[in-house]
N, C-alpha and C positions, 0 to 999 in steps of 0.2 A: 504493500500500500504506500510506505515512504516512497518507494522508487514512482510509484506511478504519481505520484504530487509532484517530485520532482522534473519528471518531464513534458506534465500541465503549465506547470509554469514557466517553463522554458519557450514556451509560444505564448504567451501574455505579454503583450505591449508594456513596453520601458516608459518613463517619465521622459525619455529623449525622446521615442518613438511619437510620443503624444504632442511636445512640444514641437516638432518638424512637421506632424500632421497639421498642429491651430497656424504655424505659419506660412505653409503651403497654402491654408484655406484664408487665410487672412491675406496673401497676395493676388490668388487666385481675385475673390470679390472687387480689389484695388484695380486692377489689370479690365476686369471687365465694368467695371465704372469709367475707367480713362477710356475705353471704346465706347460705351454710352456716352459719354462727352461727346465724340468725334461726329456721334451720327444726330445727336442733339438741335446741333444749330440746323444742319442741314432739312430736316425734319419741322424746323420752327419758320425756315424761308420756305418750303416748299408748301407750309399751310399757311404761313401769310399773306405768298402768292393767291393762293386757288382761293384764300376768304378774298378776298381786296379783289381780285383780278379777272374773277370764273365771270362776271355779270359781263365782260365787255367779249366773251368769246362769242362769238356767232360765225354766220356763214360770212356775211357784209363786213366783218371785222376782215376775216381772214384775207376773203378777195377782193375786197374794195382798195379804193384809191385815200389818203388822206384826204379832204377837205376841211374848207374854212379854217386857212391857219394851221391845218394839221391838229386839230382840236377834234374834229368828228372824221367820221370815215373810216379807213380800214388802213392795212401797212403791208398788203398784198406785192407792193417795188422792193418794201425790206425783205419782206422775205424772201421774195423770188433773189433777191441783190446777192442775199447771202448766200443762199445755194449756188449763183454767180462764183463768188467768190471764195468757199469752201470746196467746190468743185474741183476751182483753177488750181489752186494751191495744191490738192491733193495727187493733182496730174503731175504736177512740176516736181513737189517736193520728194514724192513714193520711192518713183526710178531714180532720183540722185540717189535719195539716202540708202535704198537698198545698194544700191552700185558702191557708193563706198564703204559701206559696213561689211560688204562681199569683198571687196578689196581689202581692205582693213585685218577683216579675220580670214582668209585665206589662201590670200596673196604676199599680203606685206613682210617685208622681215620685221625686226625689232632691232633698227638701228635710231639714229637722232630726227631723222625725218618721219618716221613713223610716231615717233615720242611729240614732234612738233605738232603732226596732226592733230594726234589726241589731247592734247594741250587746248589746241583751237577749239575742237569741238566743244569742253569740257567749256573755258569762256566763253564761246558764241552764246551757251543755253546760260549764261548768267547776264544777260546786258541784256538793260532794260528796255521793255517794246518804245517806249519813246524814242530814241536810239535808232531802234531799225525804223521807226519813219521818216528819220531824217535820212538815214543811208537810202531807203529806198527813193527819198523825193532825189535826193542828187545820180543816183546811181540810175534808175529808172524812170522817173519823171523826167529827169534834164537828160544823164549823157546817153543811153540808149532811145529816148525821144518817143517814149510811151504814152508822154504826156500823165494826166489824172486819168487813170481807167483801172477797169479792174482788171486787164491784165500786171501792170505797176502793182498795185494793193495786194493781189494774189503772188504774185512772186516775192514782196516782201513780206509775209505772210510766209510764205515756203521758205525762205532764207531763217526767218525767227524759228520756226518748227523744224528744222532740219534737223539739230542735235538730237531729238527727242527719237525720231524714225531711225538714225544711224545707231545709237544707242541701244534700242528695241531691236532693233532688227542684229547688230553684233550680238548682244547675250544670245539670242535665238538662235544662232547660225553656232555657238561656242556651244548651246548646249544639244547639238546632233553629236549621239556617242561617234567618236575619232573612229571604231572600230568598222562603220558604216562605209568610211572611206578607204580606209586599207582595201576592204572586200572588193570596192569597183575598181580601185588601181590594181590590185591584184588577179581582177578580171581582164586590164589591158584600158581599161578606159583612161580620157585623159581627166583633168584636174577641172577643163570647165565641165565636162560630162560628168563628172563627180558631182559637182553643183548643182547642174540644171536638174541632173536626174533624181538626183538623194536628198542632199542637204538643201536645198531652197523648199522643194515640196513638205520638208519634215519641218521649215520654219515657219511655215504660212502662219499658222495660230500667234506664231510670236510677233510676225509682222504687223498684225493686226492689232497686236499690245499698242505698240506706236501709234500706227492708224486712229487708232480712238483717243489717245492722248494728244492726238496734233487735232483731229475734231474737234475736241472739247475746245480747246486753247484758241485755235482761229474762227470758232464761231462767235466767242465771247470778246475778241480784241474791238478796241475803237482806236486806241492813235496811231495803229501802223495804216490803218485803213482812211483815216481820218483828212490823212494831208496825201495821199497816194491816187483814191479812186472812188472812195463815197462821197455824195454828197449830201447835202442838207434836204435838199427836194429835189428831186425830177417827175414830171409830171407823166413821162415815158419808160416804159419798160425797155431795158440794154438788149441790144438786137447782138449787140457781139464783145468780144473781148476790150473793145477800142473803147468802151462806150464808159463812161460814170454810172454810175449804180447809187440807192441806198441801201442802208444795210441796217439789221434791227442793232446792234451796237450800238449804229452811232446814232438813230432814231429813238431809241430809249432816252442817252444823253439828250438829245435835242428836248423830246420833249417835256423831258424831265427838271429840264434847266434853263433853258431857251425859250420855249414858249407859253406867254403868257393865258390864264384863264383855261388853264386844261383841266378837264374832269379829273376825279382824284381816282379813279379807277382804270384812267386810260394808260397811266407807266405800268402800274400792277400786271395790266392785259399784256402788255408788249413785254415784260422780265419773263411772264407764265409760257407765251409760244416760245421765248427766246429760249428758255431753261429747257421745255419740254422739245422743242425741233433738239438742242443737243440729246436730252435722253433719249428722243428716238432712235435718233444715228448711232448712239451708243450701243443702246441694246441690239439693235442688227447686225452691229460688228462684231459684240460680245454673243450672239446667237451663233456667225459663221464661223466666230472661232473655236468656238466649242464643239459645233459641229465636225470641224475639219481636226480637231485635237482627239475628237474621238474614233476618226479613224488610223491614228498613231497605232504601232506595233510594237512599241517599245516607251 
């Protein structure tokens, strides 16, 4: 009977045992309250929107024209501006940055020019978007002679999100297992057929990390687009690249600040399509990346 008390007790929880459990749970609660923080605000904008902002949605909101002052009417120029302009940008920015994050993690040695690059990219994503609308107004408004359009606006817009797509897209391309590519070199194939075949197809999902990160980020700019290619009003919808646009960005700002005697529900209405056109694009990207992650093998 001693012996069997003896080895009862021998699986009985220690006063250390206990005390590493109450601090594990005592972090644990800590750890998921600073994430309830995080989702907190976001949760307190997205209901302050839809109180304040759900009354001005309609069909006339969405496809109408501004009038009288921009006070009534709909913002049907901004929004089509921005799909203008998120478009452009995505056309231009995709194939750079994939091309050099392919370059970068596949190609490059690791000498001082390769260090220089990633140096640059590392600063380009910290200079403030005010910054790149002056580079874009001299760069592309004056010496390549774009004038204000949204092709100007979208390509500095692609310049500012560039680090973001190279950055996504190298982790993505570093994490196809190495072992993937030995198998087709050792098949005979060469090093872009290694690429095109294996490792870009296995990065898709990660490219689209980026994608949605450069979405979010250029649907919501004003001052690259500001002094580039949007305007205050046009009365016309942009027939092409050449043309000025609005943009809800910068039509929030306006009407938010700029124009006198505006309903108190009309900025509310323009932040709710602005927030919810990005969540949509979000969720479709985040839908085909998951989709295309779940056909991975590995």
């Amino acid at each position: 009977m001693a012996s069997t008390g003896i080895i009862e007790n021998q699986f009985l929880e220690t006063e250390l045992n206990v005390s590493a459990k109450r601090t594990e749970t005592l972090f644990k609660i800590l750890f998921m309250f600073m994430a309830g923080l995080l989702i907190l605000p976001v949760l307190i904008i997205l209901t302050t929107l839809v109180v304040k902002g759900s009354s001005m949605i309609s069909f006339e909101f969405l496809f109408g024209n501004p009038t009288n002052g921009m006070t009534e009417g709909g913002i049907f120029p901004a929004l089509l501006g921005t799909v203008w302009l998120v478009g452009v940008a995505l056309v231009i920015s995709v194939p750079v940055g994939v091309a050099a994050a392919v370059y970068l993690s596949e190609y490059a040695p690791d000498n001082w020019f390769t260090r220089a690059i990633n140096l640059a990219i590392i600063n380009l994503a910290g200079v403030p978007s005010i910054v790149h609308a002056l580079f874009g107004v001299g760069a592309f408004v004056i010496f390549f002679g774009f004038g204000t359009s949204i092709l100007a606006a979208s390509m500095t817009l692609a310049v500012m999100t560039l680090p973001v797509v190279i950055v996504a897209t190298r982790e993505s391309l570093q994490a196809v297992p190495h072992a993937f590519r030995e198998a087709c070199w050792n098949m005979g194939a060469t090093r872009w057929q290694t690429i095109r075949r294996v490792v870009l197809p296995n990065s898709v999902s990660g490219i689209l990390t980026g994608v949605i990160l450069e979405v979010s980020r250029t649907t919501g700019e004003t001052a690259p687009i500001m002094f580039t290619g949007a305007a205050f009003f046009i009365p016309v919808l942009p027939e092409s690249v050449f043309d000025q646009t609005m943009a809800l960005s910068l039509h929030l700002f306006v009407v938010s600040t700029q124009v006198p005697h505006v309903p108190e529900a009309l900025p509310y209405g323009v932040a709710l399509v602005l927030i919810s056109m990005v969540l949509l694009m979000n969720s479709a990207s985040i839908a085909l990346r998951m989709h295309l992650r779940g056909k991975k093998k590995w």
